[in-house]
Each structure stands twice: as C-alpha cells, then as structure tokens.
C-alpha positions in Angstrom: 9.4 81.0 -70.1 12.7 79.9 -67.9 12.6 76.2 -66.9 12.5 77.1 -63.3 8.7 78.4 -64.0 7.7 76.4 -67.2 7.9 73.1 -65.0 5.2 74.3 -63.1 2.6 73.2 -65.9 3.7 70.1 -66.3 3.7 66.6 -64.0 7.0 65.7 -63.0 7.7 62.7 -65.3 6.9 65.5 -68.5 9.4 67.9 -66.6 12.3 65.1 -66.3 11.9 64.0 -69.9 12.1 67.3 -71.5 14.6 68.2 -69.4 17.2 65.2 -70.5 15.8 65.5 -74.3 17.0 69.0 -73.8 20.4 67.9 -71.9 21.1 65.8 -75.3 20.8 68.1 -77.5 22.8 70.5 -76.4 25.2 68.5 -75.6 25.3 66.5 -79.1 25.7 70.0 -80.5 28.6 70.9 -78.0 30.1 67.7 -79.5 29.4 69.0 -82.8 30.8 72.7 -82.1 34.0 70.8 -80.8 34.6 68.4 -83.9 34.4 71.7 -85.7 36.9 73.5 -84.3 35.3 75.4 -81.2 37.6 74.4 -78.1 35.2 76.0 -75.8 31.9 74.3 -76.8 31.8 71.7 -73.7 33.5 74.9 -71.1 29.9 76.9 -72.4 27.4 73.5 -72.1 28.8 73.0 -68.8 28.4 76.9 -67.6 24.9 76.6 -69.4 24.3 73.3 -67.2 25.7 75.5 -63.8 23.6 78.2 -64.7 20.3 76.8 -65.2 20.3 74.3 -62.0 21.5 77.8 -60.3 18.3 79.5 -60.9 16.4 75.8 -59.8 17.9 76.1 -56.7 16.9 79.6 -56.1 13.7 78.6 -56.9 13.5 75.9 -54.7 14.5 77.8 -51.5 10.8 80.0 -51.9 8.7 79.1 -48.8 5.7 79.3 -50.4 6.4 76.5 -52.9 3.3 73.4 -52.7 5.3 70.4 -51.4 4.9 68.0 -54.9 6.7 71.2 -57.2 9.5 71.3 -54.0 9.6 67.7 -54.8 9.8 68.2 -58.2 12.4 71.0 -58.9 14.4 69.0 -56.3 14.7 65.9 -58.4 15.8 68.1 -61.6 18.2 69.9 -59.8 19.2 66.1 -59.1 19.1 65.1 -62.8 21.1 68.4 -63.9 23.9 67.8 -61.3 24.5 64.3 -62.4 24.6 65.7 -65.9 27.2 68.6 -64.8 29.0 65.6 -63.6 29.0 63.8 -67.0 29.9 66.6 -69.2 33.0 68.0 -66.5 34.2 63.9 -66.7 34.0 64.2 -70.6 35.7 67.3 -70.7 38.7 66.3 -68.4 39.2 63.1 -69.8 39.2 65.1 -73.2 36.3 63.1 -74.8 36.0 65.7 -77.9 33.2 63.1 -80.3 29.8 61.3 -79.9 32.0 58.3 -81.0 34.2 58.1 -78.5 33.8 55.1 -76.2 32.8 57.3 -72.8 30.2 59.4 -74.4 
C-alpha cells in the first residue's frame, strides 16, 4: 500500500518512526550503491525522496481529510523535506561514504 494511505492505520508517532527507519535504509544503501561504483545512487534516493513527499502533498490537499491525519501527513511531508535537504547537501558537498564526517 503507498505511504500516503498506509499512514492512515497507524498514530502519528508509528508513522514518523517508520518513515525515518525507512529514510535510513535507503539511504545507507544509496551509500553503499555509491562506494560500489553507481554514481547515480544519491541522484535516484533523492528523486525517490521528491517523489514520495510529492504524492503526500497531493494527499494532503483532499478536503475531506479528519483534521489529526491533515496534521499528520503534514508533519511527514515536514520530516521528508528536511531529509531531501540532507541527502541534496551530501550530494553537493560530494559526501560519497557512511564514514565520512557530514553523514
């Protein structure tokens, strides 16, 4: 089920957590992709990232939405544009390993 509807099910503070367990993953695997070769792993995270919180917004502008899931999707889309800002900082300032000091 896409995150925009799965979150439904779940209180916020569930939502949130799986959302940043998820967040780290993929982007320890991005950083995994990128130590093996793949120069566009981070590029692809970072559209993934775009995308997703995309499809929250849309979400979020239905009218018939209960106020506490409005309040909800709008602190994810919150969470996911702070982590769009970490991985696009990363991947300007060329941070290509999990063991580099800015990660």
């Amino acid at each position: 089920m896409p995150r925009e509807f799965w979150l439904e099910g779940y209180n916020a503070q569930i939502a949130l957590l799986t959302t940043q367990i998820v967040w780290t993953e993929e982007t320890m695997a991005a950083f995994e992709e990128l130590e093996s070769g793949a120069e566009s792993a981070m590029k692809e995270n970072l559209d993934l990232i775009r995308k997703r919180f995309g499809k929250l917004i849309e979400r979020v502008r239905d009218l018939d939405l209960s106020v506490e899931l409005r309040v909800k999707i709008i602190t994810i889309i919150t969470v996911d544009v702070h982590a769009r800002d970490i991985v696009e900082e990363m991947r300007k300032a060329g941070v290509a390993s999990t063991n580099e000091f800015n990660w």
